[in-house]
TORKOL-4160 file (C-alpha; in steps of 0.2 Angstrom, whole numbers, padded with zeros to 4 digits, m for minus):
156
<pt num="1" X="0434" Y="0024" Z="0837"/>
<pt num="2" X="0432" Y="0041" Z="0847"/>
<pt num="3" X="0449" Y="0042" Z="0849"/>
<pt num="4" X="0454" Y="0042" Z="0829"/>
<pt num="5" X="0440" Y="0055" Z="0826"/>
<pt num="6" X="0446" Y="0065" Z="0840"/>
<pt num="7" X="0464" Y="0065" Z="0833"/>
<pt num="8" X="0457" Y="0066" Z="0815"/>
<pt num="9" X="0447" Y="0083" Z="0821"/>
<pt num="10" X="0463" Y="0088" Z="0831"/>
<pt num="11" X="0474" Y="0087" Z="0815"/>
<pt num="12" X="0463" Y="0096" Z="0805"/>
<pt num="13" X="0461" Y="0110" Z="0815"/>
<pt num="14" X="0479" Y="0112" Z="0816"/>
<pt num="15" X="0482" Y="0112" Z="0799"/>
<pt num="16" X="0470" Y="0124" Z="0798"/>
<pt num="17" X="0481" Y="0134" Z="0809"/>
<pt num="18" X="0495" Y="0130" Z="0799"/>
<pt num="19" X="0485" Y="0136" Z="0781"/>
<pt num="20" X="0480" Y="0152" Z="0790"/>
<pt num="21" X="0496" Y="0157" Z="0796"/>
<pt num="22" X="0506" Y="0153" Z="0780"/>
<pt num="23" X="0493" Y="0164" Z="0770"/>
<pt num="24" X="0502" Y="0178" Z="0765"/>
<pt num="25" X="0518" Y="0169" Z="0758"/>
<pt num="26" X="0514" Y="0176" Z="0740"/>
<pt num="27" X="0513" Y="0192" Z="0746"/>
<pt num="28" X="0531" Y="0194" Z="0755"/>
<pt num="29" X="0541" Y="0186" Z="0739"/>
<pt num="30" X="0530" Y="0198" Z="0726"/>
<pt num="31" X="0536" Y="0214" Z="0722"/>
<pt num="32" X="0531" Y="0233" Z="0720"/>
<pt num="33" X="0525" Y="0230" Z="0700"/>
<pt num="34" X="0516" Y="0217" Z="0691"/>
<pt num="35" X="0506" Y="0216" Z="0673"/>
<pt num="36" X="0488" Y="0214" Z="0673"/>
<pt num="37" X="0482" Y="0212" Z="0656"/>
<pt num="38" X="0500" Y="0215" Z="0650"/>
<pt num="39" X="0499" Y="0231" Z="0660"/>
<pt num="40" X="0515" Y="0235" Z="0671"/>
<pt num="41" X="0505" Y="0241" Z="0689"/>
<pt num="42" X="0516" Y="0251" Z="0701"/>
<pt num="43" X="0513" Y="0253" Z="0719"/>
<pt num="44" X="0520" Y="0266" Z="0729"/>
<pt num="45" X="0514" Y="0267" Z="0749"/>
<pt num="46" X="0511" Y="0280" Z="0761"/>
<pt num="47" X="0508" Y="0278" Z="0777"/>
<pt num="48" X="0507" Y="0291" Z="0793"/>
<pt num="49" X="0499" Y="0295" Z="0809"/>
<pt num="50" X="0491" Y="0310" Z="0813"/>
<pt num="51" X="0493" Y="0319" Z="0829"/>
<pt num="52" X="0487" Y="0335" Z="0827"/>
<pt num="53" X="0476" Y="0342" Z="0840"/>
<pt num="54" X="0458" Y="0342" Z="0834"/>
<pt num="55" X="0444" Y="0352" Z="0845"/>
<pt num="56" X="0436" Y="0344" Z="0855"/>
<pt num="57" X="0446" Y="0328" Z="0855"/>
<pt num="58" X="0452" Y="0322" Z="0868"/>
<pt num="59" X="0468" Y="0307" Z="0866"/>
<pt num="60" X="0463" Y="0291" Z="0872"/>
<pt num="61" X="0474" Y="0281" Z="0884"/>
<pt num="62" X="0477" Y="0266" Z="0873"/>
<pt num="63" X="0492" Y="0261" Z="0866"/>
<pt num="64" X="0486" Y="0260" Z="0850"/>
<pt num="65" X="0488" Y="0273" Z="0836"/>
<pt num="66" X="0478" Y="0274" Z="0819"/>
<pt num="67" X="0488" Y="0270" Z="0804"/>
<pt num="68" X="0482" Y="0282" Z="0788"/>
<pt num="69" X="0485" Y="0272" Z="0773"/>
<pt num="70" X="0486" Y="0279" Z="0753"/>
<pt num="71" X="0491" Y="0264" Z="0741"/>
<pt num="72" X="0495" Y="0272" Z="0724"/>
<pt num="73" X="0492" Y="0261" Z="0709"/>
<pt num="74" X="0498" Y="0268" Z="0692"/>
<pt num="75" X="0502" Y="0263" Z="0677"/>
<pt num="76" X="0506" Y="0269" Z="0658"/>
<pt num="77" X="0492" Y="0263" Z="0651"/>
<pt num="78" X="0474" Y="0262" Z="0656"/>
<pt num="79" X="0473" Y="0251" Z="0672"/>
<pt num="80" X="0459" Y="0234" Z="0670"/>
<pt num="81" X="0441" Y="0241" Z="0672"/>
<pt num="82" X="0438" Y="0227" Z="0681"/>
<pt num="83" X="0451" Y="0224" Z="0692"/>
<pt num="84" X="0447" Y="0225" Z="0710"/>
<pt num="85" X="0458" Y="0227" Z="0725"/>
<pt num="86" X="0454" Y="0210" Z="0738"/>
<pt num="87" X="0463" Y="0213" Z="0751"/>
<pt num="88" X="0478" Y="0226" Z="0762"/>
<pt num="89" X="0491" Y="0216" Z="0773"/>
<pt num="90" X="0502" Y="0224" Z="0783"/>
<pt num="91" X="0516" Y="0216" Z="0794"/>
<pt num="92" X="0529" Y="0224" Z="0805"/>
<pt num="93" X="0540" Y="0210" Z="0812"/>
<pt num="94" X="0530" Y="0193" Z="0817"/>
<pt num="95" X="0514" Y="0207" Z="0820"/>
<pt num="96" X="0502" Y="0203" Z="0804"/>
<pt num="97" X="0488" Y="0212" Z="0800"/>
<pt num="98" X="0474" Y="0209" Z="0787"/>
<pt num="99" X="0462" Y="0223" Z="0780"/>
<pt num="100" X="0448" Y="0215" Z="0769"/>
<pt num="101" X="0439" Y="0226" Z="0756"/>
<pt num="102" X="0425" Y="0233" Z="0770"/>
<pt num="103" X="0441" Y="0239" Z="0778"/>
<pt num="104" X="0449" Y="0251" Z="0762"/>
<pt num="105" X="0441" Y="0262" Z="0749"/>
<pt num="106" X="0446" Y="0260" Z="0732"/>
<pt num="107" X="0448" Y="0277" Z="0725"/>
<pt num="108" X="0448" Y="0281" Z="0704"/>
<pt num="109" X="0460" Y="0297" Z="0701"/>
<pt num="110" X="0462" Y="0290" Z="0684"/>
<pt num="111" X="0462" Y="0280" Z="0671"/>
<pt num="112" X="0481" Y="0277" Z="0675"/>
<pt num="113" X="0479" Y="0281" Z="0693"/>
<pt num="114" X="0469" Y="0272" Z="0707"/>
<pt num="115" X="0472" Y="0274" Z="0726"/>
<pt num="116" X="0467" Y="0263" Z="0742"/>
<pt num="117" X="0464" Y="0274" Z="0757"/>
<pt num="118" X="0464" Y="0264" Z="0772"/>
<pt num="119" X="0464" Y="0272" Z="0793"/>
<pt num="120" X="0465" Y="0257" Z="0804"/>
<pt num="121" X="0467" Y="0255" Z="0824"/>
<pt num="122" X="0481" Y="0247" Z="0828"/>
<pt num="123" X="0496" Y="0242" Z="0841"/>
<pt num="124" X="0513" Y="0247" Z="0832"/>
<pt num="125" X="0529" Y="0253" Z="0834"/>
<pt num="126" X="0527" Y="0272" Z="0823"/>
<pt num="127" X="0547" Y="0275" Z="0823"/>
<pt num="128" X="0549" Y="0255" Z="0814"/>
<pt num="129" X="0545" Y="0252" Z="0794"/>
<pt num="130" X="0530" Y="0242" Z="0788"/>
<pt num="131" X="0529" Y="0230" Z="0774"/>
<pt num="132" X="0514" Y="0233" Z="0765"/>
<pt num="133" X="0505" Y="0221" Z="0753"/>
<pt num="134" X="0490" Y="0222" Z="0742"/>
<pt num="135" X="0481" Y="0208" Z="0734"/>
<pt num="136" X="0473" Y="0212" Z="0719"/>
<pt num="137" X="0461" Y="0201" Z="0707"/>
<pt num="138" X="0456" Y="0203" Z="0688"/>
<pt num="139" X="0446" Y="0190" Z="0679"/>
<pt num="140" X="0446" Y="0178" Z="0695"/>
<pt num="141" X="0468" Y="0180" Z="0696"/>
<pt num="142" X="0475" Y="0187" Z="0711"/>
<pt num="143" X="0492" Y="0194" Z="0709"/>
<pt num="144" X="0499" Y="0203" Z="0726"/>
<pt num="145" X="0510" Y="0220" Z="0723"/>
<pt num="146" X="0523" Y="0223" Z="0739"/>
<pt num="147" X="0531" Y="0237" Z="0745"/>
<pt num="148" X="0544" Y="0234" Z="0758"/>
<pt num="149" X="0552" Y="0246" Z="0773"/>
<pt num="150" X="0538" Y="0260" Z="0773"/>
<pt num="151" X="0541" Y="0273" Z="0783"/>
<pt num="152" X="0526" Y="0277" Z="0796"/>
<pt num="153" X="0527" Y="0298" Z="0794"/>
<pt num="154" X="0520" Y="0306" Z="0806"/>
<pt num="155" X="0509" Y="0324" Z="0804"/>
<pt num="156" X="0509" Y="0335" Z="0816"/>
């Protein structure tokens, strides 16, 4: 008997593993427009590193950089007053990364514009391309937007 509720426990935590890993599937076959509320929603990226001296900062030895992130949302028409940005995911080979909505402000230009601004800590490779998804939700329906092969620019 302990024996089948230990392998009963075992299997579910691996399936659990398996759920978590396989998350993101919508979001690398969407693509960079969708309608919401029969609006067409556009999303252009932007993303850079910033490596200008500041005073009185000095680099840390780390290998990890900060990503700056602006996700522009626009659209002809007025874009849903309550629609809400859920999540950022950003992936660069197998390396995945996951931003919740404590991690992004979601900023109103416009009634046709909207931006998520985003800096984030992370281990990357600056000189490779990022994919860069962003799940949104309106009405309780999440529908993912994707931009692929981002550059990462970097400011000097």
């Amino acid at each position: 008997m302990k024996r089948m509720i230990t392998t009963m426990a075992l299997a579910i935590a691996l399936g659990g593993c398996v759920t978590s890993s396989n998350n993101h599937l919508d979001a690398w076959s969407a693509s960079d427009t969708a309608a919401v509320e029969q609006q067409s929603i556009l999303l252009a990226s932007n993303l850079w590193i910033d490596m200008m001296p500041k005073v009185g900062e000095t680099l840390p030895l780390m290998k990890e950089q900060t990503i700056h992130g602006a996700l522009n949302l626009s659209s002809k028409g007025q874009l849903p007053a309550d629609m809400d940005a859920l999540k950022v995911v950003l992936k660069q080979g197998d390396e995945v990364w996951e931003l919740s909505a404590d991690d992004f402000e979601l900023r109103n230009h416009s009634e046709q514009q909207w931006e998520v601004a985003f800096q984030w800590q992370l281990e990357f490779n600056n000189s490779e391309p990022m994919d860069v998804a962003l799940l949104l939700v309106n009405q309780g329906k999440e529908t993912w937007l994707l931009n692929k092969q981002v550059p990462v620019d970097t400011v000097y």
